[in-house]
C-alpha positions as CSV (number, residue, x, y, z in Angstrom):
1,X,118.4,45.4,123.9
2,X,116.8,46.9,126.7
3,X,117.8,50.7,125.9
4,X,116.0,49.7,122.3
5,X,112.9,48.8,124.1
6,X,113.1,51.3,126.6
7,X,113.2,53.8,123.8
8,X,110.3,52.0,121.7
9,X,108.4,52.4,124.8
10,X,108.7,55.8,124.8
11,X,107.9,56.6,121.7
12,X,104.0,58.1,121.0
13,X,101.6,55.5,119.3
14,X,100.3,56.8,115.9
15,X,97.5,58.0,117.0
16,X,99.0,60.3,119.6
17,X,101.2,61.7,116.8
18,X,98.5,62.3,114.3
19,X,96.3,64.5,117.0
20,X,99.1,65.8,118.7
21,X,99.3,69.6,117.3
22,X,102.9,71.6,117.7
23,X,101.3,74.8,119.6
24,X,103.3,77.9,119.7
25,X,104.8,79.3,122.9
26,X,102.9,80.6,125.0
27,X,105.0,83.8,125.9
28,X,105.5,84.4,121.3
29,X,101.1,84.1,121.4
30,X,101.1,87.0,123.6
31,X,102.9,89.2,121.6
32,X,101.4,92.5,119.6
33,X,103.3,91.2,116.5
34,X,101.7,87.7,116.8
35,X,98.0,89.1,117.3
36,X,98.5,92.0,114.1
37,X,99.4,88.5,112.1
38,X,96.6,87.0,113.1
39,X,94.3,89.5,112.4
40,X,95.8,90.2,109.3
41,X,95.0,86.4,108.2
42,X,92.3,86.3,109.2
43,X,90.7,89.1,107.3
44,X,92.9,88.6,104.2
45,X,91.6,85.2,103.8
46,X,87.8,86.3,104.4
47,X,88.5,88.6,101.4
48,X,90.9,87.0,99.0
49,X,88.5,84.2,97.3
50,X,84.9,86.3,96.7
51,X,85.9,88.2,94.2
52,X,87.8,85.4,91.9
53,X,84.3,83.5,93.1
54,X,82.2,86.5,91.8
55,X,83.4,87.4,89.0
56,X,81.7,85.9,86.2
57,X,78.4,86.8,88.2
58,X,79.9,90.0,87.9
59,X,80.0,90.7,84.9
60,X,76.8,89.4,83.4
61,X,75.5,92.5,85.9
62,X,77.5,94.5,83.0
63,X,76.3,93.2,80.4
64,X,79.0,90.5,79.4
65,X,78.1,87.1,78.3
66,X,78.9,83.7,80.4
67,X,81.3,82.9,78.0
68,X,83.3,86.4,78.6
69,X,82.8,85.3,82.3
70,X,84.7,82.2,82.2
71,X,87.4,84.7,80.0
72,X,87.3,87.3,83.2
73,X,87.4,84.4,85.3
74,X,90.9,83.1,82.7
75,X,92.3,86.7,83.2
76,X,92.4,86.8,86.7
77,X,94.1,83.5,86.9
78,X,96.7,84.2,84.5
79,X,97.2,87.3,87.0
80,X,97.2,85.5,89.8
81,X,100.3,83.2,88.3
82,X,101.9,86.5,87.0
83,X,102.0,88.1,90.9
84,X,102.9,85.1,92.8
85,X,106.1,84.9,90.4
86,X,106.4,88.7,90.1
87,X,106.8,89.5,93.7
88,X,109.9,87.4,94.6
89,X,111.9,89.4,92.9
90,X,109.7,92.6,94.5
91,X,110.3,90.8,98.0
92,X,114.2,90.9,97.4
93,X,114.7,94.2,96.6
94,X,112.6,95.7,99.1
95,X,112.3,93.6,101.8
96,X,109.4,90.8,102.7
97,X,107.2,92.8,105.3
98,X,107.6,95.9,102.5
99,X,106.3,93.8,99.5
100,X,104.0,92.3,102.0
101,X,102.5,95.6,103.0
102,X,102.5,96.7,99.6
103,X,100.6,94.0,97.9
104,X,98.0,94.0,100.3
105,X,97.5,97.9,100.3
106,X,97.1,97.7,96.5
107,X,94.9,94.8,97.0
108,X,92.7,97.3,99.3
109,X,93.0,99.9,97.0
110,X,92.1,98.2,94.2
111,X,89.1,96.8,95.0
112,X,87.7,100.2,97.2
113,X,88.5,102.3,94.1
114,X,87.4,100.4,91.1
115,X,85.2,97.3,92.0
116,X,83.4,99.8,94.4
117,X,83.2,102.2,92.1
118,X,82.3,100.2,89.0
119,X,79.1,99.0,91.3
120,X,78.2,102.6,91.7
121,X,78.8,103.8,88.3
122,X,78.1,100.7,85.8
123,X,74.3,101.2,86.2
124,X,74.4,104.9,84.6
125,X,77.4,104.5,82.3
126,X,78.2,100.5,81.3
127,X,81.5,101.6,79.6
128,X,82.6,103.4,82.6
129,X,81.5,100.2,84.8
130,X,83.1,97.6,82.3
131,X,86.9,99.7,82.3
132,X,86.8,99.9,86.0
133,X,85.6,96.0,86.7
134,X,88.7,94.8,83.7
135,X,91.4,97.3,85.6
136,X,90.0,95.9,88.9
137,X,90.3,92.6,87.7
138,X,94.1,92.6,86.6
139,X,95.1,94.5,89.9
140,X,93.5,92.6,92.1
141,X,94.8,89.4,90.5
142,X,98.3,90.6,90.3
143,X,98.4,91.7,93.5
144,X,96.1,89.8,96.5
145,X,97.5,86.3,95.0
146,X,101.0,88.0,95.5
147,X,99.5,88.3,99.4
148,X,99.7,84.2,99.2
149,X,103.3,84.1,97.8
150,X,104.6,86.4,100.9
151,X,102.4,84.7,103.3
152,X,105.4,81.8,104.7
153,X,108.1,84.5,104.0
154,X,106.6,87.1,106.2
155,X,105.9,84.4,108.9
156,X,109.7,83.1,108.8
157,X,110.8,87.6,109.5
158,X,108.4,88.1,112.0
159,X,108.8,85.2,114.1
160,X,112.0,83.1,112.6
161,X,112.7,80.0,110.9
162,X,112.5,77.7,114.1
163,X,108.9,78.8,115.3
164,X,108.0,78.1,112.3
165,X,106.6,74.4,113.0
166,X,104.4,75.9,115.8
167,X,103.4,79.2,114.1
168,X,102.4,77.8,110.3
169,X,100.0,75.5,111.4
170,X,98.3,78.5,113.7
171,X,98.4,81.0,110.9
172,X,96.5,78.6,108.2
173,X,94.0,77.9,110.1
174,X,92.9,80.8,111.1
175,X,92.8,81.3,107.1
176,X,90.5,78.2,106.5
177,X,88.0,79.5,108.7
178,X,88.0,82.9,107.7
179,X,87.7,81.5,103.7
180,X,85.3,79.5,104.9
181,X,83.0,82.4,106.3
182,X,83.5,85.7,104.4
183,X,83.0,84.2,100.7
184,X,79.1,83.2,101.9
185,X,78.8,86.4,104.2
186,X,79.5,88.3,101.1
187,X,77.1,86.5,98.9
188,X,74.7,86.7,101.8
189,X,74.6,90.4,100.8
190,X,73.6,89.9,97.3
191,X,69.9,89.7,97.3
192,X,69.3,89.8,93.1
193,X,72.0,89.7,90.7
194,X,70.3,92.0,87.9
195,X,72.4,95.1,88.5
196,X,76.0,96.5,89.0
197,X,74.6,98.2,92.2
198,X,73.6,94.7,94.0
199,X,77.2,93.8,94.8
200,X,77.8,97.6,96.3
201,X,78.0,95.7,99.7
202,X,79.8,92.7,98.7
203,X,82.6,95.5,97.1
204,X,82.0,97.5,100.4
205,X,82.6,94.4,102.5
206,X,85.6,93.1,100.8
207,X,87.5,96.2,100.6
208,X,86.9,96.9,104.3
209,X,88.1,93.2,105.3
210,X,91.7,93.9,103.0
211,X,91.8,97.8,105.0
212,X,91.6,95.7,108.2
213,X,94.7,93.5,106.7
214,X,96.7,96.1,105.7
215,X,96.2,98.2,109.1
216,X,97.6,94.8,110.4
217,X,100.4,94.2,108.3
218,X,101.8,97.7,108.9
219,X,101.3,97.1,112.9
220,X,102.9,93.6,112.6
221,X,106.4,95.2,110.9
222,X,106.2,98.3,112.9
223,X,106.1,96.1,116.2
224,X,108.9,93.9,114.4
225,X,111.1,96.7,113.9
226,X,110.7,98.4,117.3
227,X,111.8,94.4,118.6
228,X,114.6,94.9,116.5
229,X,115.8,98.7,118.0
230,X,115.9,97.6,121.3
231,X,112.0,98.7,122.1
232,X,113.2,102.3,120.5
233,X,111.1,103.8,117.8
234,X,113.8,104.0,114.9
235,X,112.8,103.4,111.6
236,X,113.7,100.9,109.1
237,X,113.6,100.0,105.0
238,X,113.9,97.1,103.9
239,X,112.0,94.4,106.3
């Protein structure tokens, strides 16, 4: 009777366990691996939403009509299903931190080299504009929502299973704030919506937010797999 009491006793009240957060160690917050992660969430986040946000407004810029909007808008969920499938299997065959690299490098690419260019080039030839926006469109949705599926996966090889109670909680917050802040930053940069050309900096902002992630992502593995050599530089497939 009294251990039972003893042990009721010790036990936090509810409100102590609803504000009490699991922080990680302090020794694993100090590492390079743990700062590239955060970084690269950070920036990911602040990039991943504007386009799917923008991308009716987008289009109207090109001509399209608000009902081929909502269809662009259709598209790039349907994508966005298709990746986060898709890259499981792409994850086991190559590795997590691979894939992980991979999607978000395409994601980068993708939206420097056609939704940048179709700002620049839509006002003088539309065509030109529309193919580069629908290719940018399927890419990106393939590929940046693929980022999301490999986000947990990536978390459990950089810093294992059993930190990952202290590290998730870290990781997605620092992705609510940054969604929360570069979607409006990058409308803030849209002064009229009449053009292609008035999202040049939105496109130019956004692609330099996912080269920021992917410079991170690569620095994350690369300090994962010198951890995993002993401290020796000895590379390794398949992360």
């Amino acid at each position: 009777m009294a251990a039972s009491l003893q042990v009721a006793n010790t036990r936090p009240s509810w409100a102590t366990a609803l504000f009490k957060v699991p922080l990680p160690p302090r020794n694993l917050v100090l590492t390079r691996k743990f700062l590239a992660q955060s970084i690269n969430a950070f920036f990911q986040s602040a990039a991943y939403y504007t386009p799917i946000f923008y991308i009716a407004a987008f289009s109207k810029t090109l001509g399209y009509k608000d009902t081929d909007g909502a269809n662009f808008t259709a598209l790039s969920n349907a994508c966005n299903a298709i990746g986060k499938v898709g890259v499981g299997f792409i994850a086991d065959r190559i590795g997590r931190l691979d894939s992980f690299f991979l999607t978000t490098l395409l994601s980068c690419t993708s939206t420097a080299g056609l939704w940048v260019s179709s700002t620049v080039l839509g006002s003088s030839d539309v065509e030109l504009g529309r193919a580069l926006f629908i290719t940018f469109t399927v890419v990106y949705g393939l590929f940046a929502s693929a980022y999301i599926g490999l986000f947990s996966p990536a978390l459990v090889e950089l810093f294992g299973i059993s930190e990952m109670p202290h590290i998730t909680g870290i990781m997605y917050m620092l992705q609510g704030a940054a969604g929360l802040m570069g979607t409006p930053l990058a409308g803030f940069l849209v002064t009229e919506s009449t053009s292609p050309g008035s999202y040049l900096y939105m496109a130019v902002l956004v692609g330099s937010f996912m080269f920021i992630s992917t410079v991170s992502v690569q620095w994350a593995r690369i300090e994962l797999m010198v951890e995993r050599a002993g401290g020796k530089w000895q590379w390794t497939w398949g992360l």
